[in-house]
C-alpha positions in Angstrom: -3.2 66.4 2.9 -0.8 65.4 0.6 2.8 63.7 -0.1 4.9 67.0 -0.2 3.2 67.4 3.0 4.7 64.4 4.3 7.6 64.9 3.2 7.8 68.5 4.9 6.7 67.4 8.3 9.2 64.7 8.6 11.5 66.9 7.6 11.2 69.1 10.2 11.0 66.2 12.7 14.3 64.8 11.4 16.5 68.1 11.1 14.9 69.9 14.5 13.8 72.8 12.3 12.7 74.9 9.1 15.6 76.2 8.3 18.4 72.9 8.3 14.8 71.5 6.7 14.6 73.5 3.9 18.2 73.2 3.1 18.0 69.8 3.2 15.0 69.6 0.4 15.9 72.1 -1.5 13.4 74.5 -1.3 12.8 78.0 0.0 11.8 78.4 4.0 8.4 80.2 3.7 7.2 77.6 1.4 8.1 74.5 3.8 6.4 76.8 6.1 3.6 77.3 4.3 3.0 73.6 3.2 3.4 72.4 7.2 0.8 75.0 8.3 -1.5 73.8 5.4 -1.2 70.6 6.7 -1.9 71.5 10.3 -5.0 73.1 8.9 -6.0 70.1 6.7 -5.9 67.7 9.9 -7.4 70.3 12.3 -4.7 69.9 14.5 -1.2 71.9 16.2 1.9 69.3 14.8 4.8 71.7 16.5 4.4 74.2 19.3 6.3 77.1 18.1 8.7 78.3 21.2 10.4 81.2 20.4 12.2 80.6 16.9 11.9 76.6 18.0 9.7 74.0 16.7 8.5 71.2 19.2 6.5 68.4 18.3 3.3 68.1 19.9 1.4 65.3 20.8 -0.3 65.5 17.5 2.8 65.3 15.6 4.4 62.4 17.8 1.4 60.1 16.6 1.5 61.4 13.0 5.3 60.7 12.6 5.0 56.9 12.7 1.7 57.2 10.0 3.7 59.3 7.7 7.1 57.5 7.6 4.7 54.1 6.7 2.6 56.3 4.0 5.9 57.4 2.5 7.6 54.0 2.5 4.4 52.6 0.8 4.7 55.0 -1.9 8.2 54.1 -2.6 7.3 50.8 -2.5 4.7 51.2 -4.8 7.0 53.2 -7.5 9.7 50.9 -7.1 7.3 48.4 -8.0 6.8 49.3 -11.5 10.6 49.6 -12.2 13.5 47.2 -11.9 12.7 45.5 -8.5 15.7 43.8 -8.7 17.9 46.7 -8.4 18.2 48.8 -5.0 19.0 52.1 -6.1 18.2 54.6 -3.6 16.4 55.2 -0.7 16.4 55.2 3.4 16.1 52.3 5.7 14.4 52.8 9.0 15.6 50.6 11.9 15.2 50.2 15.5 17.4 48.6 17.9 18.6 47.5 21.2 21.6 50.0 22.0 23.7 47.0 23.1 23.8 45.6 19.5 24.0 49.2 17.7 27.6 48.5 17.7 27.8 45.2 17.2 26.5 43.2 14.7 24.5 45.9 13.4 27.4 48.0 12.3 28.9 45.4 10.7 25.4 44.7 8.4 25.4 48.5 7.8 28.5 48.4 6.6 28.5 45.8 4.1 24.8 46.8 2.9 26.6 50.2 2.1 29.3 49.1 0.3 27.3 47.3 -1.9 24.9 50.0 -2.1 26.2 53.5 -1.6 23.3 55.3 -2.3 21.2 54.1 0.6 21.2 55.7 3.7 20.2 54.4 7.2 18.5 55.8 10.3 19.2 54.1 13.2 16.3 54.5 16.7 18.6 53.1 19.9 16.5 51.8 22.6 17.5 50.1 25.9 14.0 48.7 26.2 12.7 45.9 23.8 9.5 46.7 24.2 10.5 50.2 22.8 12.1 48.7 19.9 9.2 46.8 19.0 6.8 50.2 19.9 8.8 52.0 16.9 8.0 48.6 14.5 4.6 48.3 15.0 3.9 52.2 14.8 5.7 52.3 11.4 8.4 54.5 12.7 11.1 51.5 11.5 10.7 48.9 9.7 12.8 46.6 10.9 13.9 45.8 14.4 16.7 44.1 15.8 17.0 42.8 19.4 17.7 40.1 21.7 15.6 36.8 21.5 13.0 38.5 20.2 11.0 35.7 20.6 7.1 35.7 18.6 4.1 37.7 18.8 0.7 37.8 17.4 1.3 41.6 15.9 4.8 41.0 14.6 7.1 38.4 12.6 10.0 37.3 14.7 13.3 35.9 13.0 16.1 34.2 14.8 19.2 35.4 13.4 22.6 34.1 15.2 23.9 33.7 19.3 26.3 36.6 20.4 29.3 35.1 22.0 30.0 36.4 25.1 33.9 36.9 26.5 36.0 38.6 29.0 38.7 41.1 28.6 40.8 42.4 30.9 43.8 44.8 31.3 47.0 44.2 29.1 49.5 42.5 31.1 47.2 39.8 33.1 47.9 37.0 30.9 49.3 35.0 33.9 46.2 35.4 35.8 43.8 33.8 33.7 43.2 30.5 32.4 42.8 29.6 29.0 39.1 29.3 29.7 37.9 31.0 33.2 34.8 29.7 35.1 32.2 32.0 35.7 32.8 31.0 39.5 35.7 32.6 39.3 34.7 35.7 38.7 33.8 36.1 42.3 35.2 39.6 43.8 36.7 40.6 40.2 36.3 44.3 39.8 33.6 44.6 37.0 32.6 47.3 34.3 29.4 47.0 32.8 27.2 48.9 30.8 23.4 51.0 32.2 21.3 49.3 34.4 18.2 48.1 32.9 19.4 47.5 29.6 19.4 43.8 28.3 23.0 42.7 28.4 23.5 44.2 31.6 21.0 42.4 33.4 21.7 38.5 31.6 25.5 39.0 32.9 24.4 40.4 36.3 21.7 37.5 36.3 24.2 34.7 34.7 27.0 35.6 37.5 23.7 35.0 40.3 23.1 32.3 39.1 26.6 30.7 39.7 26.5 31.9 42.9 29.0 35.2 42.0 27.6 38.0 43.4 28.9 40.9 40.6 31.5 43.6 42.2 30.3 46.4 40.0 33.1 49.4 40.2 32.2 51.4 37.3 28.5 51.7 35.5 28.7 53.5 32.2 25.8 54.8 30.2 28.2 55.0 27.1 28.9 51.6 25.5 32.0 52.9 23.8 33.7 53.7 26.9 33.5 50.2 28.4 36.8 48.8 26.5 38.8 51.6 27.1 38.3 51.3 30.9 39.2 48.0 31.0 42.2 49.0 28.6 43.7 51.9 32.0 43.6 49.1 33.9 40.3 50.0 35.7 38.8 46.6 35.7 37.6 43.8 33.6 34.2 43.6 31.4 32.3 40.9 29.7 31.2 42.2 26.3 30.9 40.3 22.8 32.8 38.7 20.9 33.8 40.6 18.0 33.7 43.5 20.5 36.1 42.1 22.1 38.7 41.6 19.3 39.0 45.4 18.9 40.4 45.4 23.0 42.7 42.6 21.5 44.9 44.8 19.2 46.0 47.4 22.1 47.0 44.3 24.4 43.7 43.6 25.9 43.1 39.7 27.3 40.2 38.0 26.1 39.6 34.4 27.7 36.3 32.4 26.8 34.2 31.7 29.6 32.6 28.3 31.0 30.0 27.6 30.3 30.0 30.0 27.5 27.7 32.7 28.1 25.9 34.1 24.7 22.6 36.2 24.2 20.4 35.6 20.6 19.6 37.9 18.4 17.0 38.4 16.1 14.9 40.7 14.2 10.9 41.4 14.5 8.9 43.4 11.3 5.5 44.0 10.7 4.0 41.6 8.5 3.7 43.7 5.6 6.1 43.2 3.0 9.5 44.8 3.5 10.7 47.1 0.7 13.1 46.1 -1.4 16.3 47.6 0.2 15.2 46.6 3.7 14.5 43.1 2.4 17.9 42.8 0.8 19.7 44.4 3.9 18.0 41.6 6.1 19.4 39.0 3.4 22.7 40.7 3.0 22.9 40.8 7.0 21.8 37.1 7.2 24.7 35.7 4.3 26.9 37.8 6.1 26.4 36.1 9.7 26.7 32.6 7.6 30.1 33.3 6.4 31.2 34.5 10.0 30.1 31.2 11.4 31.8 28.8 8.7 35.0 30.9 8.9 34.8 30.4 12.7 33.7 26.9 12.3 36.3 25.7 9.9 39.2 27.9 12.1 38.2 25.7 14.8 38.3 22.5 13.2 42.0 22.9 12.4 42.8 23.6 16.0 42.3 27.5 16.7 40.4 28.4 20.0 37.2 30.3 19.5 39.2 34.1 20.0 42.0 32.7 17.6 39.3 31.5 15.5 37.5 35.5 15.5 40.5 36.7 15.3 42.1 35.2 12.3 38.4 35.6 10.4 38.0 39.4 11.6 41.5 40.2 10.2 41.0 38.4 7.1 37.7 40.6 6.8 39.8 43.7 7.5 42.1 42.6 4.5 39.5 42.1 2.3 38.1 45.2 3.1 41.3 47.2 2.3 42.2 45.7 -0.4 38.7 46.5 -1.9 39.0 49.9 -1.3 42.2 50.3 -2.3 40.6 48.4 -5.7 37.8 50.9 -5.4 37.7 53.3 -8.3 35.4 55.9 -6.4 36.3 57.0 -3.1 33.6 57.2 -0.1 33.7 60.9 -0.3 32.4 60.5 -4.0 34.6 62.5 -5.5 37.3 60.9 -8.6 
């Protein structure tokens, strides 16, 4: 068994195949072939069932795909330790997380790792389950996971990272029948949208409502975070998502009014306690500088008078304009081409 080996195998895992597999790498089909049979024969083992022209994994290969993304991520470690450590150069960061914060603040950290870093590319495990997200860290699948209130464990290091302001939006046009701040008790009756049952956010609203005596009028369940907002947007019924979320609902007329008391999940992130590689190490500090600046922007908006939604909304669109202004700045465009 060897590294090419490795690489081969998870390969195949990632692309669903020889073929987009041995595109990918670079090299001809009946050698990736050859080196993932090789290594089938090393361990003693079947990796894939072979189903017509298909490759499935089988149980074998499930447990080896966790081993070999660790093995890998050691040896880059390893020969990134003998060069500039300093400088993140290339390379793939692994994370899991909860599908509810895939969009937000996850994105957002993606985003500003990459265009810092262009070279570095990210693969992102959704889970609706935190005790799948944490399954994926500890088996070496991902290194990092990010979650709500991950709180500590014996196996894994646990790191607080910010509270995720909740709000509600509702259809454009029903200004009037809102108050500047709505109580939770008054959401009694009010046609809701949330997101799958099961998942985290979904059950702290549902529970939250309870627990102010609201018992929650659910008239649409989605699966599909994304098409939340633009329910709410037809008129279809209101939602209670996060902040920043939020603000996007905002610019095609949406109403967003806080809540009282605020309602607000924490988030965090949970690693093995290994050292991180460098690029993962830097994300997580990237991501953390990032979350300060949100909260003095929001902080000092606030101070002067704005409400917390003028507040996110005056520091999100100063973020867009810095944004577009840098890549207007940019000398190379994102398709890498002058």
């Amino acid at each position: 068994m060897d590294l090419r080996q490795m690489e081969y195998f998870l390969a195949v895992v990632d692309h669903g195949g020889v073929n987009k597999a041995a595109a990918t790498l670079r090299v001809a089909q009946p050698s990736l072939s050859q080196a993932v049979r090789k290594l089938e024969k090393d361990l003693g083992v079947q990796l894939f069932h072979r189903v017509g022209r298909r490759l499935v994994l089988a149980p074998a290969g499930e447990a080896l795909v966790g081993p070999a993304r660790m093995i890998l991520r050691e040896v880059d470690a390893a020969q990134n330790a003998v060069r500039d450590v300093s400088e993140v150069r290339t390379g793939r960061i692994d994370i899991a997380s909860m599908s509810d914060l895939s969009t937000d603040p996850l994105s957002v950290w993606v985003a500003k790792f990459r265009a810092l870093h262009p070279d570095i590319r990210f693969r992102i495990e959704e889970r609706d389950d935190p005790a799948d997200v944490i399954a994926l860290v500890k088996s070496g699948a991902c290194e990092l996971g990010i979650l709500s209130a991950p709180g500590s464990g014996s196996d894994l290091v646990a790191e607080d990272l910010v509270d995720q302001r909740l709000v509600l939006v509702s259809p454009p046009g029903t200004e009037r029948q809102w108050p500047a701040r709505v109580p939770v008790s008054a959401l009694s009756g009010v046609p809701l949208v949330l997101g799958g049952h099961g998942t985290v956010m979904r059950d702290y609203i549902e529970e939250t409502l309870r627990s102010h005596g609201v018992e929650p009028r659910i008239v649409v369940e989605v699966r599909q975070r994304g098409a939340v907002l633009p329910i709410v947007l037809a008129g279809g019924a209101v939602a209670i998502v996060p902040l920043r979320v939020a603000l996007d609902a905002r610019h095609r007329g949406g109403v967003l009014r806080e809540l009282t008391p605020g309602l607000s999940m924490g988030i965090g992130a949970v690693r093995r306690p290994a050292k991180l590689t460098e690029a993962t190490s830097q994300f997580l500090a990237i991501s953390k500088r990032s979350l300060n600046d949100w909260v003095r922007a929001l902080e000092r908006r606030m101070a002067d008078g704005d409400s917390l939604i003028d507040a996110a909304a005056g520091t999100a669109d100063e973020t867009d304009r810095r944004v577009r202004q840098a890549n207007l700045d940019a000398e190379q465009p994102l398709s890498g081409h002058r």
